[in-house]
NUPA-443361 format. One record per residue (C-alpha): x, y, z. Coordinates in steps of 0.2 Angstrom, whole numbers. Example, Ala and Ser with C-alpha at 12.3 -4.5 7.8 and 13.67 -1.06 7.14 Angstrom:
! NUPA-443361
+-------+-------+-------+
:     X :     Y :     Z :
+-------+-------+-------+
:    62 :   -22 :    39 :
:    68 :    -5 :    36 :
+-------+-------+-------+
! end
This chain:
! NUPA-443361
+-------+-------+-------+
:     X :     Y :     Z :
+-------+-------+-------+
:  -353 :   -91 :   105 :
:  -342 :   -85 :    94 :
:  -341 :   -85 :    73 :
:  -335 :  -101 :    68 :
:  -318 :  -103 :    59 :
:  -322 :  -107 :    42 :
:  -308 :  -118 :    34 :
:  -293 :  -109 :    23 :
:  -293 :  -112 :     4 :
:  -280 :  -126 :    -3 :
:  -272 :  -111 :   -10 :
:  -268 :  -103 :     4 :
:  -263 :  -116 :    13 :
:  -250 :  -118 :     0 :
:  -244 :  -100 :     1 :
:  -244 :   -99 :    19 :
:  -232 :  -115 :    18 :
:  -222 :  -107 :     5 :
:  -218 :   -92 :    14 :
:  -216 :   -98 :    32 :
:  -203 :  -110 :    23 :
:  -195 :   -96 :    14 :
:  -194 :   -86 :    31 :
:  -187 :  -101 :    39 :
:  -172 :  -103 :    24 :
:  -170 :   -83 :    28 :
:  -166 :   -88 :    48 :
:  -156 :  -102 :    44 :
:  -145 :   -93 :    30 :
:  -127 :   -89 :    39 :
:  -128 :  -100 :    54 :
:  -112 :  -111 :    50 :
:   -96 :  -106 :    48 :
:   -84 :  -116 :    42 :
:   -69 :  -104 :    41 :
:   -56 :  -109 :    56 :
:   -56 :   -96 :    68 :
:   -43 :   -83 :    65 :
:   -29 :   -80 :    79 :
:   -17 :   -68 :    76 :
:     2 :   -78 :    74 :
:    14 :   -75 :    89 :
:    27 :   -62 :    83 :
:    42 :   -70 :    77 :
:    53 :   -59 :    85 :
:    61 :   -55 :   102 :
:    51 :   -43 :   111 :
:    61 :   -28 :   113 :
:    73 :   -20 :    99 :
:    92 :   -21 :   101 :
:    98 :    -9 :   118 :
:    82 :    -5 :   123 :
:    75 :   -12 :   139 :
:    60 :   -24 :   141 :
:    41 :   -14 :   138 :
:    22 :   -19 :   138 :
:    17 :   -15 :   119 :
:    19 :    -1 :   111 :
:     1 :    10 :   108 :
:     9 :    26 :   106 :
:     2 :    38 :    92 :
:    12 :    37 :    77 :
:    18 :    55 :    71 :
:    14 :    62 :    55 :
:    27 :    66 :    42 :
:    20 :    87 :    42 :
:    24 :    86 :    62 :
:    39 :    74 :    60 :
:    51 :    84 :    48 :
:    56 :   101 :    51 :
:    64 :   107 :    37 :
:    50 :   119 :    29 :
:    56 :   118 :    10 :
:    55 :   101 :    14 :
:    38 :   100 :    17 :
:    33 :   108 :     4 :
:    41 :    94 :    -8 :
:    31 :    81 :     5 :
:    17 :    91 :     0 :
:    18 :    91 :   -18 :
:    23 :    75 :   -19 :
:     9 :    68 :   -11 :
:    -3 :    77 :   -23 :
:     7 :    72 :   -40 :
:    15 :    56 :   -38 :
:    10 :    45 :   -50 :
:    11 :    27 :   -39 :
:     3 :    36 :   -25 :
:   -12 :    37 :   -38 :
:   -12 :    19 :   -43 :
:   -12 :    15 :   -24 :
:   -28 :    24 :   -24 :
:   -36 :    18 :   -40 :
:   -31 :     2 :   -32 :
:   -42 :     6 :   -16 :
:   -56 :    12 :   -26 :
:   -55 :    -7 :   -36 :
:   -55 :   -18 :   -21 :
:   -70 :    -9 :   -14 :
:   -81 :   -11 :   -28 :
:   -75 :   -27 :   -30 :
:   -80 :   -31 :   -11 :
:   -97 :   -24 :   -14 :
:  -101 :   -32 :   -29 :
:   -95 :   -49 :   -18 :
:  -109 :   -43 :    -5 :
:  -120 :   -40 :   -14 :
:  -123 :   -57 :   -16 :
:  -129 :   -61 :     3 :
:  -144 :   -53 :    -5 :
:  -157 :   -60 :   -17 :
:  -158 :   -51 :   -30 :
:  -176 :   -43 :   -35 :
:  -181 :   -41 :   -55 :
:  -200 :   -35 :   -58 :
:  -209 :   -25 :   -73 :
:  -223 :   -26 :   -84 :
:  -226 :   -37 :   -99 :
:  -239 :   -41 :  -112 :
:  -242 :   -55 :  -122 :
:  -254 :   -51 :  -139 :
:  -260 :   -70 :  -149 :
:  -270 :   -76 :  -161 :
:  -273 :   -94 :  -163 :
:  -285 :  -102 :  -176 :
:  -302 :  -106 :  -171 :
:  -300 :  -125 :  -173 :
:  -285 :  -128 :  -166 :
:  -293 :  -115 :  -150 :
:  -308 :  -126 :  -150 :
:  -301 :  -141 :  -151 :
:  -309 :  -150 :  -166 :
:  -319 :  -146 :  -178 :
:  -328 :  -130 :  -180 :
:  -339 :  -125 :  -194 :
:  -329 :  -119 :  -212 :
:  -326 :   -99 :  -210 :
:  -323 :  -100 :  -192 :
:  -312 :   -83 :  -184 :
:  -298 :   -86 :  -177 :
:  -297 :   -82 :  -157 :
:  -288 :   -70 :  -151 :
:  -278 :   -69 :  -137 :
:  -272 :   -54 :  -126 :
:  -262 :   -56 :  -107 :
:  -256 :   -41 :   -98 :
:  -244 :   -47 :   -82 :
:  -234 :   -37 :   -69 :
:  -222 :   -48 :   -57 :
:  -208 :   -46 :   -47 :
:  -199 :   -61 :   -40 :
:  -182 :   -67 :   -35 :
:  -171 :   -77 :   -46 :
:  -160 :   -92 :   -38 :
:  -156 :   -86 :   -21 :
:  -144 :   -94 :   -12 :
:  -146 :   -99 :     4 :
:  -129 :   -96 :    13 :
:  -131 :  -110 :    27 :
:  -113 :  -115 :    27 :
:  -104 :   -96 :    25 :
:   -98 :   -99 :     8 :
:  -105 :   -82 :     2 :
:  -100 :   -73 :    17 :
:   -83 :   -80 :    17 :
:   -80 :   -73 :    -2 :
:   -87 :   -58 :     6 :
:   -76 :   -57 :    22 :
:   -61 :   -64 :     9 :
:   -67 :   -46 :    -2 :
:   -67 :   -37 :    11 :
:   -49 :   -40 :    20 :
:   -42 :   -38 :     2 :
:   -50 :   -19 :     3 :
:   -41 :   -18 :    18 :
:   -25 :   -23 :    12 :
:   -26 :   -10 :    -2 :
:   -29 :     2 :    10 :
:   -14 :    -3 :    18 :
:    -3 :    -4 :     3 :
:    -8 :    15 :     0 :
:    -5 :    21 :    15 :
:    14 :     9 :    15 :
:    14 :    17 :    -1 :
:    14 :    36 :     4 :
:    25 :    32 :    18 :
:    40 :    26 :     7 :
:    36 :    40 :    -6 :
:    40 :    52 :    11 :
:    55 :    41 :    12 :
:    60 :    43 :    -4 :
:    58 :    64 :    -8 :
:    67 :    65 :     9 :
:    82 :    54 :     7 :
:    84 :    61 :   -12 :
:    81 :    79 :    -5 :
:    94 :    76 :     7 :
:   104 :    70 :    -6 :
:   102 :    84 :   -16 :
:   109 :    94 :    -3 :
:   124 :    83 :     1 :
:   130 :    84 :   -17 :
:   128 :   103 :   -20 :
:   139 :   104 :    -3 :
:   151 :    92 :   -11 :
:   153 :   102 :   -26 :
:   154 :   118 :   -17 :
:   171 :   109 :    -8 :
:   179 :   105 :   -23 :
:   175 :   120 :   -31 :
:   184 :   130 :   -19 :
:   197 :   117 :   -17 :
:   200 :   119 :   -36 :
:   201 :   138 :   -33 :
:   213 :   137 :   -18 :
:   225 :   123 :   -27 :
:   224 :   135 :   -44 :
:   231 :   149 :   -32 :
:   245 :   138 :   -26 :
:   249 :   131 :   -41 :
:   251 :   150 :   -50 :
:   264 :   152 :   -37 :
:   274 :   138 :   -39 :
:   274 :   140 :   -57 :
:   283 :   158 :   -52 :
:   295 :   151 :   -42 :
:   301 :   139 :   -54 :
:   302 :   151 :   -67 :
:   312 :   159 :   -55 :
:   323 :   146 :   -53 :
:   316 :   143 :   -33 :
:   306 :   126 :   -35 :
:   310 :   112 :   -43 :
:   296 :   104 :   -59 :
:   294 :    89 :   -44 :
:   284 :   103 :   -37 :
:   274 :   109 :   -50 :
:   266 :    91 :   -55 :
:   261 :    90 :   -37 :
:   254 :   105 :   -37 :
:   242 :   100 :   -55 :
:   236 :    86 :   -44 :
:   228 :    94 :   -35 :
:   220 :   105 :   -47 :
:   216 :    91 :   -59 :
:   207 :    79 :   -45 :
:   197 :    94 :   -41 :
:   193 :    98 :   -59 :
:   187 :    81 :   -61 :
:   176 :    79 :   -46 :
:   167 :    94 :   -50 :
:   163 :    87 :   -69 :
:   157 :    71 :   -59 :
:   146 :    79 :   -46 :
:   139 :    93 :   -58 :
:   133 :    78 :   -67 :
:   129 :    69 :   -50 :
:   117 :    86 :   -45 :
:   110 :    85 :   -63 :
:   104 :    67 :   -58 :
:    97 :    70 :   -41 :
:    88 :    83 :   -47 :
:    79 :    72 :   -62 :
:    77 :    57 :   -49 :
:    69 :    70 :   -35 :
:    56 :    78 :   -48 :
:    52 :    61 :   -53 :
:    50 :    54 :   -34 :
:    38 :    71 :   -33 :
:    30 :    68 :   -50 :
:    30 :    87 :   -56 :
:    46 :    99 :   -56 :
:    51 :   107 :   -41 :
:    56 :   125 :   -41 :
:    72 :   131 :   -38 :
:    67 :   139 :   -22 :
:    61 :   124 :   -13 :
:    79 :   115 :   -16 :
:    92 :   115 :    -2 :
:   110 :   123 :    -6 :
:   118 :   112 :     6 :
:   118 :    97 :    18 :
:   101 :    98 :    28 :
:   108 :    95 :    45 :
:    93 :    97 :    56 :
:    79 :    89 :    42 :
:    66 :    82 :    55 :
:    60 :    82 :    75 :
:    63 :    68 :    85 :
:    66 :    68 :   103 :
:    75 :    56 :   113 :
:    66 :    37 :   110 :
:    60 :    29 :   128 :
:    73 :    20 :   136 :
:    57 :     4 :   133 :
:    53 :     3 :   117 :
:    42 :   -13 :   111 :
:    43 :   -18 :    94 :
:    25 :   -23 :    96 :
:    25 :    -4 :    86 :
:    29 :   -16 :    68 :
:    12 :   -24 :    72 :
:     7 :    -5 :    65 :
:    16 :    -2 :    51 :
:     6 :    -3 :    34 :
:    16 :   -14 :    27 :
:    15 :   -26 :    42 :
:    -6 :   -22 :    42 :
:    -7 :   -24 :    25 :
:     1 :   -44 :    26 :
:   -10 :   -46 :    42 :
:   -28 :   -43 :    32 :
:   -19 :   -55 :    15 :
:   -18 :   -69 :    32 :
:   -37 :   -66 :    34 :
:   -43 :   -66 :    17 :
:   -33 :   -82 :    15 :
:   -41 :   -88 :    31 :
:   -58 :   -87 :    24 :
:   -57 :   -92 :     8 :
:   -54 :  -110 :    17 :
:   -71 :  -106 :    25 :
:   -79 :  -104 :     6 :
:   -70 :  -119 :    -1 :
:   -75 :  -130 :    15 :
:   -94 :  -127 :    10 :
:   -92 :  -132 :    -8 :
:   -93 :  -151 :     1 :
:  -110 :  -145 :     6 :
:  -128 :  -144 :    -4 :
:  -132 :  -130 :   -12 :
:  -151 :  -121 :   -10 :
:  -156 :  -107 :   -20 :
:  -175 :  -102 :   -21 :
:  -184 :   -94 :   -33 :
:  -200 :   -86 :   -33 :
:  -211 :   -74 :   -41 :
:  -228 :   -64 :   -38 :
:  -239 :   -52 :   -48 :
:  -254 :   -48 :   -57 :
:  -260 :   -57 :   -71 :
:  -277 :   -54 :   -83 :
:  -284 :   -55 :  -101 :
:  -288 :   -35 :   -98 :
:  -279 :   -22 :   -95 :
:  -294 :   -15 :   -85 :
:  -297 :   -32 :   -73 :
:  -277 :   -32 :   -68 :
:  -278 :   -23 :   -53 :
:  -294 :   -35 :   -46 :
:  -290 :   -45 :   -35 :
:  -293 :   -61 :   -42 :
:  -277 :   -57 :   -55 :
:  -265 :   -61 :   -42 :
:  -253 :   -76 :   -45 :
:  -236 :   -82 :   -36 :
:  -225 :   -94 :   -40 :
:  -212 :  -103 :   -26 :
:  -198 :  -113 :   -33 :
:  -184 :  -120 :   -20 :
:  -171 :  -132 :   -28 :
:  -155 :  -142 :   -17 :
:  -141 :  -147 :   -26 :
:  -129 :  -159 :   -20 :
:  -109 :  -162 :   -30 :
:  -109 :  -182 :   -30 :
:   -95 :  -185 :   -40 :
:   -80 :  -170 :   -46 :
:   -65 :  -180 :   -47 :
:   -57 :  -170 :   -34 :
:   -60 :  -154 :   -38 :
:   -69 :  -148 :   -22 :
:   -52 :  -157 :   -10 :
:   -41 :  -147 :   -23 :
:   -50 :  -131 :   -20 :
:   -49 :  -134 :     0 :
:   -31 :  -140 :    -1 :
:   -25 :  -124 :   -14 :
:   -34 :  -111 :    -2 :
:   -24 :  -117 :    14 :
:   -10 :  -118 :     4 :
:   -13 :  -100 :     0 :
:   -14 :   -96 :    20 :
:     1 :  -106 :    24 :
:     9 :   -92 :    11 :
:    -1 :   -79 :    20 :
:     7 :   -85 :    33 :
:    25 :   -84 :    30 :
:    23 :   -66 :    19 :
:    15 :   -58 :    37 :
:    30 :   -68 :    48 :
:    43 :   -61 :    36 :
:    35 :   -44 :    34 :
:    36 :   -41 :    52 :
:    57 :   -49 :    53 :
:    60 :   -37 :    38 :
:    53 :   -23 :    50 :
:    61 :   -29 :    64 :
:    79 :   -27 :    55 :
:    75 :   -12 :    47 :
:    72 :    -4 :    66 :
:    86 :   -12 :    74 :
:    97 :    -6 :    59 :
:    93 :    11 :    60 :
:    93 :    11 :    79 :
:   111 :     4 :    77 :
:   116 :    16 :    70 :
:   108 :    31 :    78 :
:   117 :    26 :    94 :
:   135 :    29 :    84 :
:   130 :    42 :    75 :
:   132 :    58 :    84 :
:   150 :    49 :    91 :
:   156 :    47 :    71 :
:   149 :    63 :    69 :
:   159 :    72 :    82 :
:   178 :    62 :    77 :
:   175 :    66 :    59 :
:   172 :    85 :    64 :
:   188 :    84 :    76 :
:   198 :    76 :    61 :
:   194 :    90 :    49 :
:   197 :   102 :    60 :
:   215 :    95 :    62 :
:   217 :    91 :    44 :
:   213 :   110 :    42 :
:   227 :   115 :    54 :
:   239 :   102 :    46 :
:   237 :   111 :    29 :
:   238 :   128 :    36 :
:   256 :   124 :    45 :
:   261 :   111 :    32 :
:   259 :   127 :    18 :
:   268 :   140 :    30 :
:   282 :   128 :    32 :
:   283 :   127 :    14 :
:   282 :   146 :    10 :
:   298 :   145 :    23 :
:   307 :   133 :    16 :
:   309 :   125 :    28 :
:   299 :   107 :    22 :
:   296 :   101 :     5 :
:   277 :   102 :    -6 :
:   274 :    86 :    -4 :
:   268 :    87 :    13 :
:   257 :   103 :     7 :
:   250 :    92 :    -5 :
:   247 :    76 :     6 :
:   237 :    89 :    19 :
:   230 :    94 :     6 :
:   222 :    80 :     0 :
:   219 :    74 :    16 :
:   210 :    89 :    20 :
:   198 :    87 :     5 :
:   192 :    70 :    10 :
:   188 :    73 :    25 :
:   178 :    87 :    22 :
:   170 :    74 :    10 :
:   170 :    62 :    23 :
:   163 :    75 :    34 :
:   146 :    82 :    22 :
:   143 :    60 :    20 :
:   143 :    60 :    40 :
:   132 :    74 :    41 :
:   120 :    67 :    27 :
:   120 :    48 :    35 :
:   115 :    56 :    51 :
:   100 :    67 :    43 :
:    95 :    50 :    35 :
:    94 :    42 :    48 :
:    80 :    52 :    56 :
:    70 :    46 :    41 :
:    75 :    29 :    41 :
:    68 :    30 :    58 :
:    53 :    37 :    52 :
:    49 :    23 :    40 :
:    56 :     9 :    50 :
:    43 :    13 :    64 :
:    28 :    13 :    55 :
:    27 :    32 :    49 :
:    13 :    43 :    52 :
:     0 :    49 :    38 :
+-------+-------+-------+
! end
């Protein structure tokens, strides 16, 4: 036969207890969630964009900005503005924030475990020691504990998701930072290019009313000749200083104008940008893009950053509800501790120094005036806001496509009749002058040509600067690329 079992100690029987009820906390922590179960809202928007036909969503790469423009000086003020600008750093810092913050929040899943070595030196008199009365002269008793433990302090079982919620809640936020930085970089792309571009468009402007000014001061030093000669009349002469005057001032204006760009563009890029990276004139081929699909689906906001960023806010809000439901619901935390205790340093590794201590506590909120029903109703206030900021994100992206697409489709057509109209305005001032050196029509009509020839050569450079634009509007509106 067999050894028989003898029976376990009272003490172990109490630690084996304790542990197979901590074990069993352990399995049960988690098992609830009270958070509703997220489902992405229906896109509040028709599902294809303005003129395009009718597609399955749209899962297409999104093109980065170094293969999107073209333009190489361009890139090169992409490129440092990606490196210096100042908001794009506080977009990061912002990132480097909401993780740690989600770490510290998961961090608390997990009890937290203290330990260390500790010794406690006494000494008591002998009677109060003994008890009573000792004989007169007594010593006192001295007293020496030496301890090491570790143990847990106030773990909280997380039986109804609150702690994970928080947690989830952390993490969506460190999501939506990401976002944010990413929708960050993409409008700071936006931004170097359109004020690049504009740059460009100015310096072109100037340039036509510089040499207008130069072409209107030669025709004006001929008209003065002839009515010293007696040939044109003062009528002619006035006109003429028009001319010369409305150049003079434009190029004041737009020297000014350039002066600005360039302080708003080394801004935008956050450090100064040589002289050899600016453009000299309108940039009329700035990017690459080919021909979008005849299907386009404007599932493709559901990517853009600013659209993703609102999306995870939604889902932070979401469970945060979960996290403010289980506030209805008791609270466990256990606390625990084991170690070595002895009155010698020598006997405290002997096995009969071990201790352990095992302290489960449940609390229950009976009465809090309504505290927990205001924390439930604000949280699912805060989704409903969630809510609209995602559905309005997404509408804001929707107009911002069907904007530029709008435009896009007319673009090339108002390019093309503004070049045709220049083009005539031109001829018009080169036979409206011949005529006049004639004499056979009056400088009124030279004057009127030219005026009209100057604005649409204006007219012309802000055509050719809307339609390079345009391109990066497109950029932006459809979600970029990194």
């Amino acid at each position: 036969m067999g050894k028989p079992q003898m029976p376990s100690s009272p003490r172990g029987r109490r630690k084996s207890s304790a542990l197979t009820l901590a074990c069993a906390g352990l399995a049960l922590a988690g098992c609830i969630d009270l958070a509703p179960k997220y489902h992405r809202p229906a896109q509040p928007t028709p599902a294809t964009f303005p003129g395009t036909a009718a597609s399955a969503d749209d899962d297409r790469p999104l093109v980065g900005w170094r293969d999107f423009f073209a333009d190489a000086r361009l890139k090169a003020v992409i490129e440092q503005a990606v490196a210096n600008n100042r908001d794009l750093r506080i977009a990061i810092a912002n990132i480097a924030s909401a993780r740690a913050v989600y770490h510290v929040q998961r961090a608390a899943q997990f009890p937290t475990i203290t330990g260390g070595p500790s010794a406690t030196f006494a000494s008591v008199p002998a009677e109060v020691a003994a008890g009573g009365a000792v004989p007169q002269g007594a010593a006192s008793y001295s007293e020496h504990t030496y301890n090491l433990t570790a143990g847990v302090s106030a773990y909280q079982l997380d039986l109804f998701g609150k702690v994970r919620n928080l947690t989830r809640a952390a993490q969506d936020q460190f999501f939506a930072t990401q976002a944010a930085r990413d929708a960050a970089q993409i409008t700071l792309v936006s931004e170097v290019a359109a004020d690049y571009l504009t740059l460009g468009a100015d310096r072109a402007t100037l340039k036509i009313a510089q040499d207008t000014m130069t072409s209107g001061q030669a025709s004006l030093s001929v008209i003065q000749a002839r009515f010293d000669a007696g040939v044109d009349s003062g009528l002619d002469v006035a006109q003429a200083k028009q001319v010369v005057q409305q150049a003079r001032f434009d190029i004041a204006r737009l020297t000014t104008q350039i002066a600005q760009d360039r302080d708003a563009l080394d801004l935008v890029v956050g450090a100064p940008v040589s002289d050899d990276l600016l453009p000299a004139g309108v940039v009329d081929e700035p990017a690459v893009l080919g021909a979008l699909p005849a299907a386009v689906s404007s599932s493709v906001l559901r990517r853009r950053p600013d659209v993703v960023a609102a999306e995870d806010q939604l889902r932070a809000m979401n469970a945060n509800i979960g996290a403010a439901r289980a506030a209805f619901f008791p609270s466990i935390s256990l606390t625990g501790s084991g170690g070595l205790t002895s009155l010698a340093l020598s006997s405290l590794f002997k096995g009969a120094a071990a201790t352990w201590s095992f302290a489960p506590a449940v609390s229950q909120t009976i009465f809090d005036a309504g505290a927990n029903q205001g924390n439930l109703d604000y949280a699912k206030a805060q989704r409903d806001v969630a809510l609209a900021n995602y559905e309005k994100a997404i509408q804001a992206a929707f107009r911002d496509v069907a904007d530029a697409l709008a435009q896009r489709a007319t673009i090339d057509e108002q390019l093309s009749a503004q070049q045709a109209l220049t083009e005539a305005a031109n001829q018009d001032l080169t036979l409206s002058a011949a005529r006049f050196d004639r004499g056979s029509d009056t400088y009124l009509n030279v004057l009127i040509a030219r005026r009209t020839f100057y604005a649409s050569q204006q007219t012309l450079v802000a055509a050719r600067l809307a339609r390079a634009a345009n391109l990066v509007t497109l950029y932006t509106s459809l979600g970029g690329g990194l």
